[in-house]
N, C-alpha and C positions, 0 to 999 in steps of 0.2 A: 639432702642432708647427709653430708659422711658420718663416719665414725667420731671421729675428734669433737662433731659439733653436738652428734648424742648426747658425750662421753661430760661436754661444756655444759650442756643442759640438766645434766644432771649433777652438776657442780654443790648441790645445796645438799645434796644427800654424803658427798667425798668427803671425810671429815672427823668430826667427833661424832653425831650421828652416826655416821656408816660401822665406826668401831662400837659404840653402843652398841647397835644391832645386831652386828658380828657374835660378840661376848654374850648376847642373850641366847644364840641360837646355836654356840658351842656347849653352855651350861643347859640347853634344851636338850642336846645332844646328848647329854652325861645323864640327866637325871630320870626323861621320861624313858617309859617302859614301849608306849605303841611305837610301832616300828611307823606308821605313817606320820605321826609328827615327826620323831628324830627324820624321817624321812625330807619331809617338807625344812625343818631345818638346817640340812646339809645342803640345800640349793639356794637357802636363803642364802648360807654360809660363804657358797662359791659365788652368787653376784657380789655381795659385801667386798669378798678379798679382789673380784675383777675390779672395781669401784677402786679400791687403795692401790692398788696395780697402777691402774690408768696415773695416778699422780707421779709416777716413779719411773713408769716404763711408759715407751707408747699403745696409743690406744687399743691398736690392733695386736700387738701379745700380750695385750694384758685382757683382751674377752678371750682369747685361749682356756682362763680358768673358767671362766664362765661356761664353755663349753665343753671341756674336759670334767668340769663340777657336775652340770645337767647328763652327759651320757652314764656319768657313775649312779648319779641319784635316777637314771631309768632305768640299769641294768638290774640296781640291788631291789628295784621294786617288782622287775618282771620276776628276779626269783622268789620275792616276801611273796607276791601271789601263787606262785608256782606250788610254795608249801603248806599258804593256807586251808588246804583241804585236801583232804588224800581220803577218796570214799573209799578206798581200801581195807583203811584201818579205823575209819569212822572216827578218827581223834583230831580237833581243829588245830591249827598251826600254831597257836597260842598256848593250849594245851599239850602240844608236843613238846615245845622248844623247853628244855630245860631249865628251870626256873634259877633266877640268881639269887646270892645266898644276901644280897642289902635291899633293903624297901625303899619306895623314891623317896621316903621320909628322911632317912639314913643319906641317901645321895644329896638330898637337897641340902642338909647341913655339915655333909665333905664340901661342897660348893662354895658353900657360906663360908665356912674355915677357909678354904683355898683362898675368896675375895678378902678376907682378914688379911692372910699373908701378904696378897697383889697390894692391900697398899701398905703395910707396914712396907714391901722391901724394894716397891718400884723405884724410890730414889735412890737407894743405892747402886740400879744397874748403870754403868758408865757406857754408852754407847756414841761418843761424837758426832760422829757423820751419820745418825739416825735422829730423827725428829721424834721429838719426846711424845708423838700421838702414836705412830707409830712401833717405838718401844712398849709402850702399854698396850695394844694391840699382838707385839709379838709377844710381849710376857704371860701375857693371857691365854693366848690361844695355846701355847705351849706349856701353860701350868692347867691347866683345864685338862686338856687331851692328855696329859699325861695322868691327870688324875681317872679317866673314863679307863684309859688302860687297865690299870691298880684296879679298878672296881666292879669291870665288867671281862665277863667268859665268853660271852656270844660273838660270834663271825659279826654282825651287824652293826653292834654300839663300839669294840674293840677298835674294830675297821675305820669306823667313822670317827674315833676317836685319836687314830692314828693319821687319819687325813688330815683332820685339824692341826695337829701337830707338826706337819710338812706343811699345809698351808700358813701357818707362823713365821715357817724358817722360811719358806718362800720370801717373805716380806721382807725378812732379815737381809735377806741372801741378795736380792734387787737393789733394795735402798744402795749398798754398796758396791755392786757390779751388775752391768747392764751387760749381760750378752745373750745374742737372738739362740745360737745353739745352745746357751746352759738352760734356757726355757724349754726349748722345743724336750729336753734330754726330760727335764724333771716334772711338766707335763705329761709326757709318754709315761713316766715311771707310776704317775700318779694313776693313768690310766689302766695299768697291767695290775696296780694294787686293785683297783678295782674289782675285776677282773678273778684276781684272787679271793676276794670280799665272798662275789658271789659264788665262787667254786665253795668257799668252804661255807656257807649258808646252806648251799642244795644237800651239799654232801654229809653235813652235819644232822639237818633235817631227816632226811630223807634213813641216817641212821638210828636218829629218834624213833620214828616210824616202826621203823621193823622189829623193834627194840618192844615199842606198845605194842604190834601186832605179835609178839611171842609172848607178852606177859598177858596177853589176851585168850589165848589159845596154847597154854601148857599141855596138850595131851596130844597136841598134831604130831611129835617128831615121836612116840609110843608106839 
């Protein structure tokens, strides 16, 4: 069985389904706090968009997201463990990372506002040569992630917020030009954000850290 016949078998998930999904697991992305669900959501996130890819591009650039999604979503987890525990400072990763100033209470009814707006204003986007599933899909993914922007400080949810929102224009960007090197370009790019994600997680952390290990020990530098 090739790719194409996979990509056919899974024909029943390509669709309204697939973009449901999508949307649930960018709003998962925005609201929840544990870094292993938003975690588990960004991979959800990247088969969804390989799934609407495949109907637009062929099958084989369009599991690129798929795989460019999965190394990102294992790179930002070997660093979220990496920071979970530092027996240095005796302070858990959770209790380091800087707390945000909105409660998922607060996120989850920006969300809810946001989904007010998506459909007050989804009929007025004009996009011709885009199918009207896919508009709603990119208006989403890109009102959402921009909203996680707005409301989140952390390397982790920011990041993943921002990918969302290049995953969108991706959509955008295919429906109406098919070409093998603007993939391969804006894959790569997605990957080095990555990349970046977790540089500034470790480094961020790891500033936390030493931040708690001096409000712990005031009389060391005496």
């Amino acid at each position: 069985m090739n790719l194409s016949d996979l990509f056919r078998q899974l024909s029943l998930l390509i669709g309204l389904p697939a973009v449901l999904l999508g949307a649930a697991a960018v709003a998962v992305i925005v609201i929840m706090r544990d870094w292993r669900i938003v975690l588990f959501a960004y991979a959800v996130l990247s088969i969804v968009l390989a799934l609407l890819l495949s109907q637009i591009i062929p099958p084989e650039w369009a599991l690129l997201q798929a795989i460019v999604g999965g190394l990102i979503a294992v790179m930002l987890y070997m660093s979220a463990r990496q920071l979970r525990w530092n027996p240095a400072s005796g302070v858990s990763w959770e209790s380091r990372w800087p707390q945000m100033a909105s409660l998922g209470s607060f996120r989850a009814l920006a969300v809810a506002l946001a989904a007010v707006t998506f459909l007050a204003l989804r009929e007025e986007i004009d996009l011709p040569q885009v199918d009207q599933l896919f508009k709603d899909a990119v208006f989403w993914l890109v009102l959402i992630g921009l909203l996680g922007l707005a409301l989140h400080e952390e390397p982790l949810h920011a990041g993943l917020s921002l990918l969302a929102v290049l995953g969108g224009s991706e959509l955008l960007l295919f429906s109406l030009i098919q070409n093998r090197t603007m993939i391969g370009v804006l894959e790569g790019g997605q990957l080095l954000l990555g990349l970046a994600i977790s540089y500034l997680m470790v480094s961020r952390g790891l500033a936390s850290s030493r931040m708690s290990s001096g409000l712990t020990r005031p009389g060391e530098d005496a």
